[in-house]
Backbone as numpy.savetxt, mean C-alpha at the origin, in Angstrom:
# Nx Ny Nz CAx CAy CAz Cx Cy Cz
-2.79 -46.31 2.13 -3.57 -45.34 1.40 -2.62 -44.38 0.68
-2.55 -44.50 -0.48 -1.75 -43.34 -1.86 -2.85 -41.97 -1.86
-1.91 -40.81 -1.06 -2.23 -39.46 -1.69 -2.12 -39.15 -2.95
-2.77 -38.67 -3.99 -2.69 -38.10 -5.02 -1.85 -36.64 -4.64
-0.84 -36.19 -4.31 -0.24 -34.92 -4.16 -0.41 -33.55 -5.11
-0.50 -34.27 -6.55 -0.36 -33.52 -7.37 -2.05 -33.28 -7.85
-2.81 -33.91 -7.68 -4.35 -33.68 -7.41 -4.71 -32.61 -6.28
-4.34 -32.68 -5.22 -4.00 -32.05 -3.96 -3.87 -31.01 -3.92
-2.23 -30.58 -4.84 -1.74 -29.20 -4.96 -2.54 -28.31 -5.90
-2.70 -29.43 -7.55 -3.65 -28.49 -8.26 -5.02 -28.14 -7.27
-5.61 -28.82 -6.70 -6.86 -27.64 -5.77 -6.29 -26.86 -5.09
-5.45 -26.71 -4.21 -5.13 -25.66 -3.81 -4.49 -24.33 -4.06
-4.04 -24.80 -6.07 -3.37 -23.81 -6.16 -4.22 -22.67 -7.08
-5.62 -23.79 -7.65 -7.06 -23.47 -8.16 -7.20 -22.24 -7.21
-7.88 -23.15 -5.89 -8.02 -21.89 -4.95 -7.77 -21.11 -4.66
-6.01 -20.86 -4.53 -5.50 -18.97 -4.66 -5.51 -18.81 -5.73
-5.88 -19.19 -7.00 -5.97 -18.84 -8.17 -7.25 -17.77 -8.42
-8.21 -18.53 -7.49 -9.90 -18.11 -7.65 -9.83 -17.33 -6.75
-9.22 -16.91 -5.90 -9.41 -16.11 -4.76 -8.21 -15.05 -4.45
-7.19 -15.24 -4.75 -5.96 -14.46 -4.23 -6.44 -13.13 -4.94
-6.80 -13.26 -6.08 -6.83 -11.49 -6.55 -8.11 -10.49 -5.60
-9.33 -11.62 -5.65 -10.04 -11.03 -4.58 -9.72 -10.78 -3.10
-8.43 -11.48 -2.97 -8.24 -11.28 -1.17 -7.29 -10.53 -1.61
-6.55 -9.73 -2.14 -5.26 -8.77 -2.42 -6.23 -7.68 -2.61
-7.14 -7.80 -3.35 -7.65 -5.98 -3.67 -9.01 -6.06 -1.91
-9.35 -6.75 -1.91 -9.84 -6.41 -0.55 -8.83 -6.13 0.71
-7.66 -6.38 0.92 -6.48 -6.16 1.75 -6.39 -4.98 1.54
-5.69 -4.43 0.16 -5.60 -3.43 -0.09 -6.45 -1.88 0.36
-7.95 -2.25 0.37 -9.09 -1.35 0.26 -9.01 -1.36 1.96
-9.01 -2.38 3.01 -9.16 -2.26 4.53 -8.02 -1.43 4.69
-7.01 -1.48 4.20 -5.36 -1.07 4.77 -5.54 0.27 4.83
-5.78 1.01 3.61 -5.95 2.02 2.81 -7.42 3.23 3.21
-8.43 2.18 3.47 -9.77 3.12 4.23 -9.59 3.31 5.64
-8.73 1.68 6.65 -8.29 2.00 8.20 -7.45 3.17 8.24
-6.37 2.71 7.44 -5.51 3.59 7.67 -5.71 5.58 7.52
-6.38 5.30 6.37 -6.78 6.55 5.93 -7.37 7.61 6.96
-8.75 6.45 7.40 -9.69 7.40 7.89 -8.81 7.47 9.71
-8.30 7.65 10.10 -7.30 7.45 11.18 -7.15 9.24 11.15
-5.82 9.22 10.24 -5.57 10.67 9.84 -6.48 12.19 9.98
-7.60 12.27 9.27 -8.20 13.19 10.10 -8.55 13.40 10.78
-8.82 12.40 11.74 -9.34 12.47 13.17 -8.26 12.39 14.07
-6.93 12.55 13.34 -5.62 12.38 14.71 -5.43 11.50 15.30
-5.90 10.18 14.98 -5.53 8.76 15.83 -4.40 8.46 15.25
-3.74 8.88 13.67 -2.95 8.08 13.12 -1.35 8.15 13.74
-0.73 6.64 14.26 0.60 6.81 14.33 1.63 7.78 13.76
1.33 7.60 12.48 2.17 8.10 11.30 2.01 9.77 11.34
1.29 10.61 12.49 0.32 11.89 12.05 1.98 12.46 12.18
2.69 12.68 13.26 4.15 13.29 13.33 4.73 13.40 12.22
5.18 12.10 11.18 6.07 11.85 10.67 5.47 12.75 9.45
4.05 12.56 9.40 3.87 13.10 8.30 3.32 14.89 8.11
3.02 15.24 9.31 3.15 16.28 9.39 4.60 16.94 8.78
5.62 16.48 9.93 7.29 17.19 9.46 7.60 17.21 7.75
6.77 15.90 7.49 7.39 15.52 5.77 6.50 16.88 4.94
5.26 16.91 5.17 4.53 18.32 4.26 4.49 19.52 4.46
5.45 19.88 5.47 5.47 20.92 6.47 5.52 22.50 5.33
6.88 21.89 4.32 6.97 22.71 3.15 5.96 23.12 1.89
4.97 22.25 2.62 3.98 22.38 1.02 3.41 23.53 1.06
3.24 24.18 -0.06 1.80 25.15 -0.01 0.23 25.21 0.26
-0.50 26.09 0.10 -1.59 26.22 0.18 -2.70 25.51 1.91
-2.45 24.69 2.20 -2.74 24.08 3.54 -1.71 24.42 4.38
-2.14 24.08 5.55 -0.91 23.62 6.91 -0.89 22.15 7.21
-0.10 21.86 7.55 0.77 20.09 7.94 -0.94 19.84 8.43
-1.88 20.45 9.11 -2.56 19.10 9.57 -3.78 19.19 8.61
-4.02 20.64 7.73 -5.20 20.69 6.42 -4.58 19.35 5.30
-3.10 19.29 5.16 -2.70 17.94 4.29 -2.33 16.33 5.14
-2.67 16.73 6.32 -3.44 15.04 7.02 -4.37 15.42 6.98
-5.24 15.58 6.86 -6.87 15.45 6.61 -6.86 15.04 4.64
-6.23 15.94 3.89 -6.27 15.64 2.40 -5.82 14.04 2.42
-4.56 13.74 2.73 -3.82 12.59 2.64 -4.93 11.21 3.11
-5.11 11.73 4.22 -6.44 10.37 5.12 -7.44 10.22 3.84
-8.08 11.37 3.38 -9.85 11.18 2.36 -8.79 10.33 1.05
-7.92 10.94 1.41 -6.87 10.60 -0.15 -6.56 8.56 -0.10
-6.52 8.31 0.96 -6.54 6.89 1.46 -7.47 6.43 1.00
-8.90 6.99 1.94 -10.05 6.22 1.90 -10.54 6.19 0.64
-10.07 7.23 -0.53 -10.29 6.99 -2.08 -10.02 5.69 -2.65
-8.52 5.33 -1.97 -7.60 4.56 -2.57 -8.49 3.37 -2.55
-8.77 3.35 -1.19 -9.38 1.69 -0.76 -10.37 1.68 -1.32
-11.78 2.42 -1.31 -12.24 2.27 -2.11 -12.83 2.00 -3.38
-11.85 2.57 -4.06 -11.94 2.10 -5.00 -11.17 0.91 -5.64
-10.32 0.26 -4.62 -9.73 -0.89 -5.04 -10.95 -1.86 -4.66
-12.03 -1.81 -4.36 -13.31 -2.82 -3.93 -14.05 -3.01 -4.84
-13.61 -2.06 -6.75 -14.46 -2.57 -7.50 -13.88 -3.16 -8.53
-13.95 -3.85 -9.29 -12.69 -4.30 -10.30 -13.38 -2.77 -11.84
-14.24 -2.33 -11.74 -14.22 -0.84 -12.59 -13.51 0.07 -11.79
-12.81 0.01 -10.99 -12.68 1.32 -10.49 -10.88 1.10 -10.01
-10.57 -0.31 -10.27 -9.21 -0.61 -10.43 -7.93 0.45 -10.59
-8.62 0.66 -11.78 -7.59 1.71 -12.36 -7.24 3.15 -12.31
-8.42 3.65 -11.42 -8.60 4.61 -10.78 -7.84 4.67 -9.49
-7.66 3.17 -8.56 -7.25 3.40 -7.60 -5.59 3.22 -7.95
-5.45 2.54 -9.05 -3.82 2.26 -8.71 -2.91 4.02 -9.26
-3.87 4.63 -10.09 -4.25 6.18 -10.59 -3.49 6.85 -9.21
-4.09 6.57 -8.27 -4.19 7.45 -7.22 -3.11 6.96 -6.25
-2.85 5.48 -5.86 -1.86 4.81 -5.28 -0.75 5.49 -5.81
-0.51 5.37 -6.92 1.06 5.88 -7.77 1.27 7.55 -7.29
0.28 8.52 -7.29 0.28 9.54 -6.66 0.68 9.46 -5.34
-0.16 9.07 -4.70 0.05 8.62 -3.08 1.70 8.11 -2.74
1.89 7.86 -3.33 3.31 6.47 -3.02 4.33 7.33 -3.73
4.07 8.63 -4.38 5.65 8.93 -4.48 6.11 10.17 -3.50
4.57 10.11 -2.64 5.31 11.07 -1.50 5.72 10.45 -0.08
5.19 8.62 -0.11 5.81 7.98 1.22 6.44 7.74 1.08
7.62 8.26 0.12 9.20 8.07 -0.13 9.64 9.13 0.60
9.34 10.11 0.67 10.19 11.35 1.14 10.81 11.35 2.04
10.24 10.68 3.23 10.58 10.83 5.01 11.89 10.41 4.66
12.25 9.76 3.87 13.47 8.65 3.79 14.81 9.70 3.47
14.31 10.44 2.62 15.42 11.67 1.88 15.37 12.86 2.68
14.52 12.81 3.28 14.06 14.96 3.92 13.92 13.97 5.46
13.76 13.20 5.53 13.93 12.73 7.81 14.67 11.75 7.53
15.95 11.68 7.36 17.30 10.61 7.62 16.91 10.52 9.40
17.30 11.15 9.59 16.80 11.43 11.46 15.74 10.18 12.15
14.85 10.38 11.18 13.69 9.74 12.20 13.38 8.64 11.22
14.23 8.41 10.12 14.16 7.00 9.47 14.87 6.24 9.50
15.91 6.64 10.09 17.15 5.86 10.37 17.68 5.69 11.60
19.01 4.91 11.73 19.12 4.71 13.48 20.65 5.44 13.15
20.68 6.17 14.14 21.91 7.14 14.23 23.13 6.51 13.52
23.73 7.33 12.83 24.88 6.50 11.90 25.03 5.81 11.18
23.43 5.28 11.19 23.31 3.49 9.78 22.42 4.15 8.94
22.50 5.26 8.56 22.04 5.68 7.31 22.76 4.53 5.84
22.32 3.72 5.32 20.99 4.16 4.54 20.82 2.51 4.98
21.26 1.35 5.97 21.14 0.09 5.62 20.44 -0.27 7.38
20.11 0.67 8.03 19.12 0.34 9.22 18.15 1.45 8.98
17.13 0.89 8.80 15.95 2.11 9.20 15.43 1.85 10.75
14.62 2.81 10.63 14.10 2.72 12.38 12.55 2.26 12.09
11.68 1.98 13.13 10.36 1.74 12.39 9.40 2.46 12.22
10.15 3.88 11.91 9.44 4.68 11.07 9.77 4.23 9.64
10.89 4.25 9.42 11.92 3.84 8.07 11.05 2.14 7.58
10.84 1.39 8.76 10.61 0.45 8.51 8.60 0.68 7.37
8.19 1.48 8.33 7.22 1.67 7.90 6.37 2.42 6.55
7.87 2.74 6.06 8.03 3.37 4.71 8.30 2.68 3.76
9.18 1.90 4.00 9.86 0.96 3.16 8.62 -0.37 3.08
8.16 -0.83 3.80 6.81 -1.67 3.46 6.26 -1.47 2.78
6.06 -0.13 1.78 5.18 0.08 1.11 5.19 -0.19 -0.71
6.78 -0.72 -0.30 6.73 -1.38 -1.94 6.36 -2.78 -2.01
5.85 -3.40 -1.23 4.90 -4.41 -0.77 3.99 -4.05 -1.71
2.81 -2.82 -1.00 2.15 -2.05 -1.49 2.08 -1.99 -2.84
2.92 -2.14 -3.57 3.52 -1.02 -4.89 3.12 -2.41 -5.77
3.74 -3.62 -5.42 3.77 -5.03 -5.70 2.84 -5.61 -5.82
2.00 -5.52 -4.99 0.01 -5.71 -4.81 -0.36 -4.77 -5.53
-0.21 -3.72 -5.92 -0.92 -3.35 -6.67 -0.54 -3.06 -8.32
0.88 -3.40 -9.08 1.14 -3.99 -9.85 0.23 -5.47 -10.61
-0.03 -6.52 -9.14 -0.65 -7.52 -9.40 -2.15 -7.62 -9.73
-2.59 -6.73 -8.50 -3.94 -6.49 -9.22 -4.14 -5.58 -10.68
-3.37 -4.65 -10.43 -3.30 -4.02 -12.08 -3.62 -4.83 -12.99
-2.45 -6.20 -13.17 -2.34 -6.94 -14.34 -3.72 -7.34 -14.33
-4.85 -7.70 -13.39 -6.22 -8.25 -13.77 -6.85 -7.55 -15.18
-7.22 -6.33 -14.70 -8.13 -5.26 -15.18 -8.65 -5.72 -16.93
-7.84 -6.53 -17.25 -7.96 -6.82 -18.44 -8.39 -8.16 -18.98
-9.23 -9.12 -17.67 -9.33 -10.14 -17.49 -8.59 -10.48 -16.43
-8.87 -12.12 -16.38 -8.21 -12.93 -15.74 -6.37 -12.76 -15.41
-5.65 -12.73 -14.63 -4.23 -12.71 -14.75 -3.93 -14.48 -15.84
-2.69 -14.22 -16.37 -2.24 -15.72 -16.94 -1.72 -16.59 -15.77
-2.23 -17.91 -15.96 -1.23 -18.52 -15.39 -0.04 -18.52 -15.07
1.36 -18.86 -14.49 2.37 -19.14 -14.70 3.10 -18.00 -14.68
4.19 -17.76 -15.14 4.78 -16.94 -15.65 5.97 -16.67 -15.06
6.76 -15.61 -15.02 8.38 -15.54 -14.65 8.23 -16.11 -13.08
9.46 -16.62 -12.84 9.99 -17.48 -11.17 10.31 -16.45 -10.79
């Protein structure tokens, strides 16, 4: 019995074709509303790290901006669940994402492992740095908004 392979692969690659953008912006929206809604209620891992990181901000205290940051999540996800509202969320992601850089510059300490500044993080560090994952997914869904993504394109 002869597999057709290349019959084979084109369905399967149909299938994340037809589906990957819908399973990336739904990933996105669970990550982003779990994670989020965590934060004001104080379950979130991250509540320490991110307390110390806003400690300097104005107008709130470290835990009035975990409560902002959490609703600020559940925006995110949200609105990555509609393909109108796309652009709103990656709007708000790009906001969001240039302050889970900080811990990295203002907590060397608690992002790093004593002395391996800048090429070991710790998994706090680790948990920062994942987020250009993040940044990457939502680049990809970006490119939809305007239709379909193209086929193919750079390796």
């Amino acid at each position: 019995m002869m597999f057709d392979f290349d019959a084979i692969d084109q369905r399967i690659a149909g299938f994340m074709r037809r589906w990957g953008g819908w399973a990336l912006r739904t990933s996105l929206a669970v990550i982003f509303v779990w994670f989020g809604v965590l934060k004001p209620y104080g379950l979130s891992p991250a509540e320490e790290l991110l307390k110390r990181t806003v400690a300097w901000m104005p107008f709130l205290t470290p835990d009035g901006w975990l409560a902002v940051i959490g609703w600020w999540e559940v925006a995110i996800g949200a609105t990555f669940l509609f393909r109108k509202t796309i652009r709103l969320a990656i709007a708000l992601l790009a906001l969001q994402m240039a302050g889970t850089f900080i811990p990295l510059v203002m907590l060397p300490e608690v992002t790093f492992q004593p002395g391996r500044f800048p090429y070991a993080p710790t998994i706090e560090g680790q948990y920062i740095i994942k987020n250009l994952l993040i940044i990457s997914a939502a680049l990809v869904v970006g490119g939809t908004v305007r239709g379909r993504a193209p086929e193919g394109g750079a390796d």
